[in-house]
GULODREN-294979 format. One record per residue (C-alpha): residue in one letter; x, y, z. Coordinates in steps of 0.05 Angstrom, whole numbers, padded with zeros to 5 digits, always signed. Layout:
<atoms>
aXYZ;...
</atoms>
This chain:
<atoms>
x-03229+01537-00061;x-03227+01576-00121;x-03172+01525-00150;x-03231+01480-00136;x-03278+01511-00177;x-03238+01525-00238;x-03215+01446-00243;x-03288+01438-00251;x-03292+01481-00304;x-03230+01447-00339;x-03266+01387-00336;x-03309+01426-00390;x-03269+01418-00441;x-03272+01265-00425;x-03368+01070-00412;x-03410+01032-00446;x-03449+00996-00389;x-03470+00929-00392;x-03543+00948-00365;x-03594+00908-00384;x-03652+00946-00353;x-03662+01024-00350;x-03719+01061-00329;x-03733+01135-00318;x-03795+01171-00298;x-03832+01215-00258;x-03884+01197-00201;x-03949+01238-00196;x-04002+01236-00149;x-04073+01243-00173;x-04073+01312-00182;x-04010+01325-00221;x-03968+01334-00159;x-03897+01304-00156;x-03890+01244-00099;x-03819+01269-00067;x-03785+01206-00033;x-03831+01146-00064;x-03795+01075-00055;x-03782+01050-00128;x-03748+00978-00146;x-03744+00930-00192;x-03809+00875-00158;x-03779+00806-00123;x-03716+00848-00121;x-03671+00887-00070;x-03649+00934-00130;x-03685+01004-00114;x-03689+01076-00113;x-03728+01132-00081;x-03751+01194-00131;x-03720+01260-00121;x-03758+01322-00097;x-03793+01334-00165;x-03815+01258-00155;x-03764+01232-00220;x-03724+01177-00216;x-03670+01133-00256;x-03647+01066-00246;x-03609+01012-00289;x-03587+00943-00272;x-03542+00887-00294;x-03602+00833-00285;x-03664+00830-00326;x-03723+00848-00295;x-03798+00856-00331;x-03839+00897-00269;x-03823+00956-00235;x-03854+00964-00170;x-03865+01044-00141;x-03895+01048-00073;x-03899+01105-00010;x-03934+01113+00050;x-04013+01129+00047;x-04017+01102-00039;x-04034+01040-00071;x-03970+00999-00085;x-03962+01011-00166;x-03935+00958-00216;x-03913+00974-00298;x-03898+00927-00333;x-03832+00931-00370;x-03834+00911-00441;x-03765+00925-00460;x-03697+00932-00439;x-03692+01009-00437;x-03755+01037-00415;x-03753+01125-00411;x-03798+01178-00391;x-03856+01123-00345;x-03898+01176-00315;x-03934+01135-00251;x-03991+01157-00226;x-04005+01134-00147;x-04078+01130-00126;x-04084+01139-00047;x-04102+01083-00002;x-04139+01081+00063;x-04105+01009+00067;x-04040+00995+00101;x-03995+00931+00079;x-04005+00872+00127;x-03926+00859+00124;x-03901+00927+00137;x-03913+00983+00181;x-03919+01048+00147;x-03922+01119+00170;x-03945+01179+00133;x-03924+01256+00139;x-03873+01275+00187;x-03866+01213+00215;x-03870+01194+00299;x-03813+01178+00332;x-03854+01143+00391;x-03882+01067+00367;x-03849+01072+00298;x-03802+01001+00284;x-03752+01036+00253;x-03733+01078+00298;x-03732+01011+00351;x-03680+00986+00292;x-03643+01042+00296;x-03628+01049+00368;x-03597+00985+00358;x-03557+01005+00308;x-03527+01055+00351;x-03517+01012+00417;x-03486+00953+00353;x-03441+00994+00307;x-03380+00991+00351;x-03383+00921+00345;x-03377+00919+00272;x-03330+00920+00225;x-03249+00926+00236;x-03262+00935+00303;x-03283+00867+00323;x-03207+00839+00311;x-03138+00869+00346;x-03102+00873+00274;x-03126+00872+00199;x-03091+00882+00128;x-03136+00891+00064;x-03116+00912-00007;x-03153+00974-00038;x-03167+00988-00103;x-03193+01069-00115;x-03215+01090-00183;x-03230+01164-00191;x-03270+01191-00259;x-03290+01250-00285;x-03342+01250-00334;x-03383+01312-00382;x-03442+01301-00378;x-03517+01322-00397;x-03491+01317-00473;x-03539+01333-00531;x-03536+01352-00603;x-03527+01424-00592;x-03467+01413-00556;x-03431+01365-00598;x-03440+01423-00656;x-03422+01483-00616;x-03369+01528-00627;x-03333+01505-00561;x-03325+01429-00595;x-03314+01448-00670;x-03256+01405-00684;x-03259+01364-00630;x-03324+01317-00649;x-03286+01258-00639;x-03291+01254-00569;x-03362+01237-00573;x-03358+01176-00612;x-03372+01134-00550;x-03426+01160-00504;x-03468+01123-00448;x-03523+01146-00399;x-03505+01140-00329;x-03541+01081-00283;x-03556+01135-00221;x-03581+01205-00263;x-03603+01179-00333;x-03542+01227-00368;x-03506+01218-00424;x-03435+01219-00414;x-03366+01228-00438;x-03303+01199-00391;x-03250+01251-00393;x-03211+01230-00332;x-03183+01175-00298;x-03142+01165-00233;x-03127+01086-00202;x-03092+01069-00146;x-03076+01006-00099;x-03061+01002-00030;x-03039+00952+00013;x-03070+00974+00085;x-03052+00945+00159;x-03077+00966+00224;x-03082+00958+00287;x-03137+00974+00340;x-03095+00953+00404;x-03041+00996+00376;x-03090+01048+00350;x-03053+01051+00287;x-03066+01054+00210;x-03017+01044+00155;x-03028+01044+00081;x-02973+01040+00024;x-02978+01055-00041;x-02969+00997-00090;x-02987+01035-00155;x-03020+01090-00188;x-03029+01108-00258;x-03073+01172-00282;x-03096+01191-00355;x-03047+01246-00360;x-03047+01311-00313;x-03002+01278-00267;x-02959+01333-00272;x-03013+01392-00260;x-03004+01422-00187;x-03082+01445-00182;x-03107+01379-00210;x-03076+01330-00177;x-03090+01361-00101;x-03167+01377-00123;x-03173+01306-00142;x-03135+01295-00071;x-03176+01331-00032;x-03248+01319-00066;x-03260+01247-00039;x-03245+01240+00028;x-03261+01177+00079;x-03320+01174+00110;x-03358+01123+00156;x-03427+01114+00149;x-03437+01101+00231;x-03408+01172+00247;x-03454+01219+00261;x-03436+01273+00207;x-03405+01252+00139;x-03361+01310+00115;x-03367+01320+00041;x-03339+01389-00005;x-03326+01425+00067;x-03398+01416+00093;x-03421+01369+00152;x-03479+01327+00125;x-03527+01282+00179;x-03521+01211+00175;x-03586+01179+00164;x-03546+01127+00215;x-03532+01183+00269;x-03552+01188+00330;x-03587+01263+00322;x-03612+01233+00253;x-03682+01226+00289;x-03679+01306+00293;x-03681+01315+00224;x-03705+01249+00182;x-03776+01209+00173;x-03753+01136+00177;x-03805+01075+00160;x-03792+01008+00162;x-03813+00985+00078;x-03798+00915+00081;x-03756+00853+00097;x-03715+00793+00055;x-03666+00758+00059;x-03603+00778+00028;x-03529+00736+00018;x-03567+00681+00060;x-03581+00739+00118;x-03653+00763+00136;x-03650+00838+00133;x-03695+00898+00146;x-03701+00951+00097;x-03716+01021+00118;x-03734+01083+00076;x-03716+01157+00106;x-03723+01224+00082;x-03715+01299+00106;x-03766+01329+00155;x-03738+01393+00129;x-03717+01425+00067;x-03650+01463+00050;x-03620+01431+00110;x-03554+01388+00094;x-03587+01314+00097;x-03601+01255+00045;x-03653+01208+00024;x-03651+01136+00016;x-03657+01069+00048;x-03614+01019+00071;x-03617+00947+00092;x-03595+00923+00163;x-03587+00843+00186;x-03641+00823+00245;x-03582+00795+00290;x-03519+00837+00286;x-03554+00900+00266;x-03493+00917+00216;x-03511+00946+00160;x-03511+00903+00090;x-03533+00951+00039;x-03543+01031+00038;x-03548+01091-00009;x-03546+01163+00002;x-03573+01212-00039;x-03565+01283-00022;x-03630+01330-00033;x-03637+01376-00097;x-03659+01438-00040;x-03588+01420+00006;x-03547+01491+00014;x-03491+01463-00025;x-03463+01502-00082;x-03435+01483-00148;x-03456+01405-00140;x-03532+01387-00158;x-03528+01309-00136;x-03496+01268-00095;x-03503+01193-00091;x-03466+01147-00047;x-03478+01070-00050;x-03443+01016-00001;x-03449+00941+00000;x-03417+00889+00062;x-03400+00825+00064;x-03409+00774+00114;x-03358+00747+00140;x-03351+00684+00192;x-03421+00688+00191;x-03434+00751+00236;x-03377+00811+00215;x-03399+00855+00159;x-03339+00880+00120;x-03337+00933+00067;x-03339+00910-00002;x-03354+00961-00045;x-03354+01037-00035;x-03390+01083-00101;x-03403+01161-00094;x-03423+01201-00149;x-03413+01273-00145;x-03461+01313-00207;x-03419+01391-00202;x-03453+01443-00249;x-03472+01518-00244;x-03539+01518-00215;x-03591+01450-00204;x-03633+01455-00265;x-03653+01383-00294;x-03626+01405-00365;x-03557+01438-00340;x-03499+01399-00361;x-03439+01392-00315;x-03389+01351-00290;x-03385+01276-00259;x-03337+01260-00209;x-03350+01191-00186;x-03299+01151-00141;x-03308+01077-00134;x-03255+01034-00083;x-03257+00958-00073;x-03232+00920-00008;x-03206+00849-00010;x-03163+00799+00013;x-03176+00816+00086;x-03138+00780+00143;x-03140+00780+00213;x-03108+00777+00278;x-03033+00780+00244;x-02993+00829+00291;x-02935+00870+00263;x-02881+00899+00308;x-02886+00966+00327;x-02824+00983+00281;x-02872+00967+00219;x-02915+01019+00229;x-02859+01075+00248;x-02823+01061+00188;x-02841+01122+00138;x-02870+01104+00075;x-02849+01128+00011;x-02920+01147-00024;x-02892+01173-00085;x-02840+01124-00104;x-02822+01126-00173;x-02841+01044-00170;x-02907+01049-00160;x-02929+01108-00213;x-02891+01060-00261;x-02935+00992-00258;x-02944+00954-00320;x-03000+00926-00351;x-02989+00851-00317;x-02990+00889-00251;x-03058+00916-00261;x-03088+00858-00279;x-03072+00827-00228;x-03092+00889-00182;x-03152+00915-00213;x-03205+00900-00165;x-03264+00918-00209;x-03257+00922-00288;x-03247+00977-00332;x-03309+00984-00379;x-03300+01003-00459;x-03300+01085-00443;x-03259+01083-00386;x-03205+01050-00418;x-03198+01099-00478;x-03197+01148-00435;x-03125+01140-00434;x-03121+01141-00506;x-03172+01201-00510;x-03128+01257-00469;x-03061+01234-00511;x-03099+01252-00580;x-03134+01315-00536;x-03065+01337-00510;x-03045+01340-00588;x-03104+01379-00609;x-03080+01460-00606;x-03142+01475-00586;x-03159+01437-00534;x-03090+01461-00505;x-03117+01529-00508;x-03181+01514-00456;x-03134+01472-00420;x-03080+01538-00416;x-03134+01587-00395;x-03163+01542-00339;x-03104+01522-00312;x-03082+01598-00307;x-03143+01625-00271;x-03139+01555-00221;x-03065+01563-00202;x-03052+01642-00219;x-02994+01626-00260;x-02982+01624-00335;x-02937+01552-00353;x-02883+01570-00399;x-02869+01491-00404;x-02807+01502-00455;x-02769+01538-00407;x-02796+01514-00342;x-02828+01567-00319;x-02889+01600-00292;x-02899+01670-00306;x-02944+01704-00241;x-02987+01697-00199;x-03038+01742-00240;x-03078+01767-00186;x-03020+01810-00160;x-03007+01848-00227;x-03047+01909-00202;x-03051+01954-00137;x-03058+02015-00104;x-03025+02056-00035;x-03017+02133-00019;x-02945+02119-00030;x-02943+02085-00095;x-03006+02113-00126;x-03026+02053-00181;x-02968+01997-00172;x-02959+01936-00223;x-02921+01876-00206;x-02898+01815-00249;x-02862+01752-00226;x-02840+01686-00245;x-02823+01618-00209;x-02785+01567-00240;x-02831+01500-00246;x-02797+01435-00270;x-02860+01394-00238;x-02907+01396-00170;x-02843+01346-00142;x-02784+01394-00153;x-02728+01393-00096;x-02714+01466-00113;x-02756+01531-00139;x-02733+01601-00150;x-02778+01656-00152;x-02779+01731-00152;x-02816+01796-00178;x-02810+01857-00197;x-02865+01921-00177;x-02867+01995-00201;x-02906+02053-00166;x-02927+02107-00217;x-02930+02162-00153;x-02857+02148-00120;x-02833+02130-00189;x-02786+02073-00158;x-02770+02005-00174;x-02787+01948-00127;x-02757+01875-00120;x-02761+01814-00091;x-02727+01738-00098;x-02724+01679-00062;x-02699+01604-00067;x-02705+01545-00034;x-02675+01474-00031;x-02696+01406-00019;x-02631+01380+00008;x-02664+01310+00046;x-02733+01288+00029;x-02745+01238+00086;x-02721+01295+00143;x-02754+01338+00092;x-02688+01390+00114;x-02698+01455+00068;x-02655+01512+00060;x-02682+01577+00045;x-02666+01640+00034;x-02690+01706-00007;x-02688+01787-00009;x-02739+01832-00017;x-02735+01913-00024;x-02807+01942-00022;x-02865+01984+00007;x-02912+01944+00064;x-02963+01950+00110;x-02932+01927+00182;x-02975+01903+00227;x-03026+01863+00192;x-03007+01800+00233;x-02987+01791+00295;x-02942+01728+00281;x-02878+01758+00249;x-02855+01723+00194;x-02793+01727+00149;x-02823+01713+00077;x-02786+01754+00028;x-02843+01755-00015;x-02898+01765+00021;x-02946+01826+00015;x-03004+01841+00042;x-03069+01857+00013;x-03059+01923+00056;x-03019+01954+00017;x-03038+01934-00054;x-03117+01933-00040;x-03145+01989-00095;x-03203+02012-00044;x-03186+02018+00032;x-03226+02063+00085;x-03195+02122+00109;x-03126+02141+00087;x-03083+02085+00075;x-03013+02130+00096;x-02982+02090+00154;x-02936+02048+00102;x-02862+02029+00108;x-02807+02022+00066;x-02777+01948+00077;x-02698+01924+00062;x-02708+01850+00082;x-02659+01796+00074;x-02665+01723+00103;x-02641+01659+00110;x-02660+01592+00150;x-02668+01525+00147;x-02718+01473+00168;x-02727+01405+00179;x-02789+01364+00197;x-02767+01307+00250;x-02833+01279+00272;x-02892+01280+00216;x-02930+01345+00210;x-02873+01377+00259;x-02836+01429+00229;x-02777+01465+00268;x-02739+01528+00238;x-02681+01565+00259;x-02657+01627+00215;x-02633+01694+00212;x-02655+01769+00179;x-02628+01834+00167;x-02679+01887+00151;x-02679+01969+00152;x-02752+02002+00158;x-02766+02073+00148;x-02833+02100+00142;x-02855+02113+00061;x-02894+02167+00082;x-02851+02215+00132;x-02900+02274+00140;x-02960+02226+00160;x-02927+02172+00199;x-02867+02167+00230;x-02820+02114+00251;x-02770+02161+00292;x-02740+02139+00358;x-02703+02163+00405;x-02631+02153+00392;x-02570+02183+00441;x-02523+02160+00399;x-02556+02203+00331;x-02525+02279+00317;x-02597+02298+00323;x-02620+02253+00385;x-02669+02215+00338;x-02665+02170+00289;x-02706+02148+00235;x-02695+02084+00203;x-02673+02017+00245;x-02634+01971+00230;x-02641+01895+00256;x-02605+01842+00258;x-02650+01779+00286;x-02638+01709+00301;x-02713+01658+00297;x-02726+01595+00331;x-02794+01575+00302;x-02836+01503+00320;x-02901+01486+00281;x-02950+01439+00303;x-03000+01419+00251;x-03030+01347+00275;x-03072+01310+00225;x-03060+01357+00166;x-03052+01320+00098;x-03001+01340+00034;x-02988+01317-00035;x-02920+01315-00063;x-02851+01311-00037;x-02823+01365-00076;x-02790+01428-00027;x-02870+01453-00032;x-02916+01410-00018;x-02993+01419-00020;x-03050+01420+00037;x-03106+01372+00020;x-03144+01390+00080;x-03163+01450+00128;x-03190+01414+00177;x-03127+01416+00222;x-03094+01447+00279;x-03044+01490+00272;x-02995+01506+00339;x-02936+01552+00323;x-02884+01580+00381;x-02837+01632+00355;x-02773+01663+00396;x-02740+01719+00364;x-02670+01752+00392;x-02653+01812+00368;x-02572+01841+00377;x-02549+01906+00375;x-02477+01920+00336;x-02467+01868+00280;x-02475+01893+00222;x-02496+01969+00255;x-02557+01925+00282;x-02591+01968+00324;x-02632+01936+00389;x-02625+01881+00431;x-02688+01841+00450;x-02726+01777+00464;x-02801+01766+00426;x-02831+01700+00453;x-02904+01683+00408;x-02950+01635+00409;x-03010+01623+00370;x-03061+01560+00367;x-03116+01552+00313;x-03165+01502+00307;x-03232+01493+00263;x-03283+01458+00300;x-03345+01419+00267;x-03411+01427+00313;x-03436+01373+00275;x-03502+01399+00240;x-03491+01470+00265;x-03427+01490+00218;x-03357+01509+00232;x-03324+01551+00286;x-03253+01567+00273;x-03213+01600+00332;x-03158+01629+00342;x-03119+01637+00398;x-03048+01687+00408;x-03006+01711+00454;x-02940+01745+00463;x-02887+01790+00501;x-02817+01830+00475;x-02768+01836+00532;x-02729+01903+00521;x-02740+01966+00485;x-02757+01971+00418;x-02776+02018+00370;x-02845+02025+00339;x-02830+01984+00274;x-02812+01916+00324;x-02859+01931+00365;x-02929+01879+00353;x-02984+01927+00323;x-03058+01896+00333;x-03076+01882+00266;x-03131+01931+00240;x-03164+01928+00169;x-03179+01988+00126;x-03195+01948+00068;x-03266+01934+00043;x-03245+01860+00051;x-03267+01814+00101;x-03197+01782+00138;x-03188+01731+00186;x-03155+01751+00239;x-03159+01818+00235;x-03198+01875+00271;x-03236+01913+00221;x-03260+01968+00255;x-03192+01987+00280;x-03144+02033+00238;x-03068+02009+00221;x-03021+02027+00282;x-03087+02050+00323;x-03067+02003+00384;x-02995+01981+00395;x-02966+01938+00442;x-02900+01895+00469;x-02944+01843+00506;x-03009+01826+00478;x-03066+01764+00486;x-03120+01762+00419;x-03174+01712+00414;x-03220+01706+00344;x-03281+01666+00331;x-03313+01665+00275;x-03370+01609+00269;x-03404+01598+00205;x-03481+01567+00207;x-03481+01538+00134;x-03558+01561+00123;x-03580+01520+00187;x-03615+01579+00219;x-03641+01613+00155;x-03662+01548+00136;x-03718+01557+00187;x-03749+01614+00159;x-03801+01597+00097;x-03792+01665+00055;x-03709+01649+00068;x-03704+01580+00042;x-03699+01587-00021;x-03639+01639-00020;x-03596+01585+00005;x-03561+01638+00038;x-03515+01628+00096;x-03503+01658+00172;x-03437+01679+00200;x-03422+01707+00271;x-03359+01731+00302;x-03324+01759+00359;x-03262+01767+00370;x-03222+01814+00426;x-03146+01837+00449;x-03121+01859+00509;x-03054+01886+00509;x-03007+01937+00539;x-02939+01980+00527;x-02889+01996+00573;x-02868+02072+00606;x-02792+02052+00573;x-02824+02032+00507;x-02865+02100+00507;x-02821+02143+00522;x-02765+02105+00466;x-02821+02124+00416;x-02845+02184+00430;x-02813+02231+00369;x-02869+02188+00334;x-02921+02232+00300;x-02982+02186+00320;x-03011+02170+00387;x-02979+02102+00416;x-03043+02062+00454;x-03049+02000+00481;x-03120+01963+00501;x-03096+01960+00567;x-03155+01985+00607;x-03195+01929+00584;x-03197+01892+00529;x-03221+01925+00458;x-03274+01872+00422;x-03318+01865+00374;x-03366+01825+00342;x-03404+01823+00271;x-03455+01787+00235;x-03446+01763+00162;x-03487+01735+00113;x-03459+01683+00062;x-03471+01649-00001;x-03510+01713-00031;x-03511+01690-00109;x-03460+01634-00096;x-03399+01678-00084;x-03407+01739-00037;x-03409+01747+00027;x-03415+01804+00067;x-03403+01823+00144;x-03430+01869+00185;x-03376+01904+00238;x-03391+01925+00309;x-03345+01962+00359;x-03357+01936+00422;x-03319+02000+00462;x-03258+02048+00457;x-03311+02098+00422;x-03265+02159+00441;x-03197+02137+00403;x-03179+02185+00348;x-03228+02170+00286;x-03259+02117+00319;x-03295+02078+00268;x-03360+02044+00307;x-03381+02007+00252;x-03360+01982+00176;x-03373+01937+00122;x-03334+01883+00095;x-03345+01833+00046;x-03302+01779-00002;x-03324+01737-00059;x-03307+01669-00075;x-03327+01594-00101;x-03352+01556-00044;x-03388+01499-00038;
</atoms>
């Protein structure tokens, strides 16, 4: 998220219409009150608007028009007359009425539900809408045309002269106000691509290839080509919750929509030759993620032919103060409504005042050429596609021509020209260097390839290192690269030692997407954190380099690691790897915790370090997730996937003085969940068993958390090592509201803060061998075995846009050893 925020920021430091009307304006009610959600259009036109919740609008149009006509439910009907072409700053004035239209039926306040029309319109809508569309034929193929811009915006004189742009006044030699908000602008980015989609609906499949792409110039930047991935995502109007930056918004077309909007049937026409209805809606409630707007629906088919979304100034969204959303249909064999045209605007800035400046990102994608009924064999749509084939980021001029579904106005095509002269400018290089360290954590060194990092692990702190500093490097050739080296180096000023750590890994097939990998690491860690082993030579976790922890942060352990596997992905999003390690762990801290075991074969009957040799069979499941790149690391796009892992371990005693033999069988299933207006539960789900007896560093240690962080995942009112176990079963839920209860409360509202629950629980035991193996240790050995150890917290979220803070309950096991009943957690970060 935070890679998120800091592209947004870049965008900092980027159209001339060919409007021929513009209007702006605020409405007012008698009294000097602002009319929230008042119907404004150009009159004898469908072209329209509704005012925000301060009552201002802004609209442009290609047409000419001479009246605009503002109207809402329980006021005269208003027309100004519109003397010129750009007409700013109308302040209407609406004079009630005790008089009702004799062509529409019009509601006022929170709206009925029982008798109103447009509620009768759209219960048809709902029994119609899987009629409509694609899903009327057994195959279809359409080409798509996606153009994705990024704009700076809310420019004035003061910014053009500031410090920030001194030396860079160029860039605003060709500014435009923006047809939705009013804003001047400045293009800075530009992203197009073409598809050529099939599908099937008997088939249930979907297949879209990539025919080109062509971006103004950061094709090559890892954070902003996934942000720009990941910020525009599908979305059908019919579902019941659009998902937009994370956060489940209603759709005025849901089913549960009558729950939270005021619909009212404004008016009927006839539109492409089709009569249509045209209905206005609104939120019954503020702060609550919903939109305003209208749409227009045909009389017969009930498919919609025209709608816009606009998402409420008082929405608990971070970061982003507007978003608009415009579709349009076309008719097709006189009864199926296709999609023609699909516009969102996206306004991010720091907070939601009119005069803030920010950041557009608007995404606009074309469909055409549709065909029906054309069926491909099944082969077709197994047959991988290649979606970053040199071809298509190659495409000439001639091919977009041809492709280019909707024109490129004057700004948008010097934005290509723009970021070549910016990428010359020194100091435009500079912003670009410092944003692009704090969104990816690593400094580019693009002369010799490398990336010096990740910055946020430079510093940390453990009772065995005292203050530790770490710096790394990666090599970085581009986000595709088949191969990547990377290592570090750390220093503890208490033990006065060295550290190390270095890995590599190599892209040998990218279809099979078959990597080998392989890496050392020679440190000081925190066991235990997870329950899920894993071999990552450079892992390390926040454990052991947090600077504030509760309680004393002693049980540490001195790691020798060395690994090797390979992996290969047979089946989309199905990962299987098979691999070996070596490791020896001793404790770092003898005197306060102890890794000794019982040894017959040790001069002294005990041993202290182990030594383990282990083979891994390891199978992940992640259905539906999404990646950029090919390269040997690719990038998530989404988080709104499952994630199934099974892990077998076997550990052998004698090669290589290894020291145990044993079997570890784990499994683990994850999955986020979207209660449609009620937020996101994630849930986790583990279990697992070791066959054998093993010593207390292979044994699986319920993850505790005596950091002042808040981690999934973990138990943070349990200590490091306080439970230990060799079979285990953990569950975690951890369900985040979005604002939807405080949202309720009148005094709370305007906080935009948000509510988090969990509860999470693990039962586990330890067997009389395993005990008795371990018992030289110098802490106690328990398992939850009696019944299971829980706990449960409450959290609030979003407190000034980037803290959050949790609120930790023990739910029993009050008489362990320095039982902690309750603590405090928190973590920061930019959400939306």
């Amino acid at each position: 998220m935070i890679k998120k925020f800091f592209f947004v920021l870049f965008c900092f430091v980027s159209v001339l219409n060919f409007a021929q009307t513009k209007v702006s304006g605020v409405v007012l009610d008698e009294f000097g009150e602002p009319v929230a959600f008042a119907n404004v259009l150009f009159k004898n036109s469908t072209e329209g608007t509704i005012t925000n919740d301060d009552g201002r609008f802004y609209m442009e149009s290609d047409n000419n028009h001479s009246v605009l006509q503002i109207s809402f439910v329980g006021y005269e009907t208003l027309d100004i007359p519109l003397t010129a072409k750009v007409t700013y700053k109308i302040e209407a004035v609406l004079k009630e009425s005790g008089e009702q239209l004799d062509e529409v039926v019009i509601f006022s306040g929170k709206l009925s539900k029982k008798n109103n029309p447009a509620i009768d319109i759209l219960k048809k809508i709902w029994a119609k809408k899987r009629e409509n569309g694609l899903r009327k034929y057994k195959q279809y193929e359409y080409d798509k045309y996606e153009k994705v811009e990024f704009d700076l915006n809310t420019i004035d004189s003061a910014l053009i002269k500031s410090k920030m742009f001194r030396g860079l006044e160029f860039v605003f030699d060709d500014l435009d106000t923006s047809r939705v908000t009013g804003k001047t602008y400045l293009p800075i980015f530009l992203n197009e691509t073409f598809h050529k989609v099939n599908g099937d609906n008997v088939l249930g499949v979907k297949k879209e290839k990539l025919q080109g792409s062509k971006n103004s110039g950061f094709s090559n930047n890892q954070a902003i080509t996934a942000f720009v991935e990941d910020l525009y995502s599908d979305y059908d109007i019919y579902n019941n919750y659009l998902k937009f930056f994370d956060k489940s918004f209603t759709s005025p077309l849901s089913k549960t929509g009558v729950d939270v909007y005021n619909y009212a049937l404004a008016d009927s026409a006839f539109i492409d030759n089709k009569w249509c209805y045209n209905i206005i809606y609104y939120p019954r409630r503020k702060n609550e993620l919903t939109f305003k707007g209208d749409f227009w629906v045909n009389d017969s088919t009930y498919a919609i032919k025209k709608i816009n979304l606009e998402v409420t100034k008082s929405a608990n969204i971070n970061w982003v103060k507007e978003i608009y959303i415009e579709q349009e249909f076309d008719v097709v064999n006189d009864s199926v409504f296709l999609l023609k045209r699909d516009y969102m605007l996206s306004d991010f800035s720091l907070n939601k005042k009119e005069s803030s400046k920010g950041i557009y990102g608007k995404r606009t994608t074309i469909y055409n050429n549709y065909k029906f009924d054309i069926p491909k064999d099944k082969k077709f749509y197994k047959q991988s596609v290649d979606e970053y084939s040199p071809e298509a980021f190659s495409r000439d001029d001639t091919f977009w021509t041809k492709n280019r579904l909707e024109r490129l106005n004057k700004d948008e095509k010097g934005v290509y020209e723009l970021l070549d002269t910016l990428k010359t400018v020194p100091k435009f290089k500079s912003y670009y260097n410092i944003v692009s360290i704090l969104g990816s954590g690593y400094v580019e060194i693009d002369k010799w390839n490398l990336d010096i990092g990740d910055v946020y692990s430079v510093f940390g702190y453990n009772d065995a290192e005292g203050v530790r500093v770490r710096a790394g490097a990666r090599t970085y050739f581009g986000q595709n690269d088949p191969w990547r080296v990377e290592g570090y180096l750390a220093y503890g000023f208490d033990d006065d030692k060295v550290k190390h750590g270095i890995s590599a890994k190599w892209l040998v097939d990218k279809k099979s997407r078959l990597i080998i990998s392989g890496g050392h690491r020679q440190d000081i860690e925190q066991l235990g954190l997870s329950l899920t082993a894993t071999n990552d030579v450079l892992g390390r976790s926040i454990a052991s380099s947090s600077v504030f922890t509760v309680g004393s942060n002693d049980r540490l352990t001195n790691i020798d690691l060395s690994a090797f596997s390979i992996e290969v992905e047979p089946v989309n999003n199905l990962r299987l790897r098979v691999g070996n390690s070596y490791r020896k762990l001793s404790s770092a801290l003898p005197n306060a915790f102890s890794l000794d075991y019982v040894d017959a074969e040790s001069p002294t009957g005990i041993s202290s370090q182990i030594k383990q040799l282990d083979f891994t069979t390891t199978l992940i499941y992640t259905p539906g997730k999404r990646t950029i790149g090919y390269g040997v690391e690719r990038k998530n796009i989404n988080d709104e996937y499952s994630t199934l892992l099974f892990n077998y371990s076997k550990g052998f005693k004698g090669p290589m003085d290894s020291d145990f033999d044993y079997d570890k069988v784990q499994f683990s299933y994850g999955q986020p969940w979207q209660i449609g207006g009620f937020g996101r539960l994630y849930s986790t789900v583990e279990i697992g068993k070791t066959f054998g007896e093993v010593p207390l560093g292979l044994l699986n240690v319920i993850p505790g958390n005596q950091t002042l962080f808040s981690i999934y995942n973990t138990f943070p009112n349990l200590d490091f090592y306080e439970f230990v176990t060799d079979t285990y079963a953990s569950v975690h839920l951890e369900h985040n509201f979005n604002g939807r209860l405080f949202s309720r409360i009148p005094f709370m509202r305007k906080l935009n803060l948000r509510e988090i629950v969990g509860l999470r629980g693990v039962w586990g035991e330890l067997s009389s061998e395993n005990i008795a193996l371990n018992a030289p240790t110098n802490i106690p050995l328990m398992a939850p075995s009696d019944q299971m150890y829980w706990e449960y917290s409450f959290g609030i979220g979003n407190i000034f846009k980037i803290l959050r803070v949790d609120f930790n309950f023990r739910g029993n096991y009050f008489d362990n050893p320095n039982a902690r009943p309750f603590s405090i957690t928190g973590s920061f970060g930019f959400n939306f």
